[in-house]
N, C-alpha and C positions, 0 to 999 in steps of 0.2 A: 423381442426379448432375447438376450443374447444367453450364450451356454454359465458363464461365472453365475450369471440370476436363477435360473433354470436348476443349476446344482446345488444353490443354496439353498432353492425350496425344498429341492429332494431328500439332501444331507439332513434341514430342521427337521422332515418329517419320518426319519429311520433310515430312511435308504442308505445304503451301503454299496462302496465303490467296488465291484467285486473284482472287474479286468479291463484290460480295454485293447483294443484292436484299431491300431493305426489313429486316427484321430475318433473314434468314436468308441466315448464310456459306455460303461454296461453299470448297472447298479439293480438291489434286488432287495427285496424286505422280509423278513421272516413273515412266514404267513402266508406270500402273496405268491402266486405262480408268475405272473409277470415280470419280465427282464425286463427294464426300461434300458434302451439304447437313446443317448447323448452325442450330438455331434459337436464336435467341439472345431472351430472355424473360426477362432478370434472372435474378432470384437463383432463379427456379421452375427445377425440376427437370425435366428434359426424360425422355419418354412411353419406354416397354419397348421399343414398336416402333420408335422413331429409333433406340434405344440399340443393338436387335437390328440395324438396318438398316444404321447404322455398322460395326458388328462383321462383321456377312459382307463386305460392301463393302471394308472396308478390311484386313481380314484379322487387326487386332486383338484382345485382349482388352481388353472397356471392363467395368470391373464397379464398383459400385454404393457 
């Protein structure tokens, strides 16, 4: 799953694009203490463990 899918799921579910640092977004949800960081790498598919890391963090299902 590449970053454009990954941020769409974020974006439908409140997240909010708060800054970003070089090629990796930051985004955050009212509520939530969690910074979700986004690497953003073109069209490459982003690593099990960001994908795991987003998922507990954010409380989502991101599947593949």
């Amino acid at each position: 799953m590449n970053f454009k899918k990954v941020e769409k799921i974020l974006k439908k579910n409140g997240w909010v694009h708060i800054r970003t640092s070089g090629s990796h977004f930051q985004f955050k949800k009212v509520g939530i203490d969690f910074v979700a960081t986004l690497p953003n790498h073109g069209a490459k598919d982003l690593s099990i463990g960001v994908l795991k890391s987003l998922e507990k963090g954010t409380g989502l299902s991101i599947k593949n």
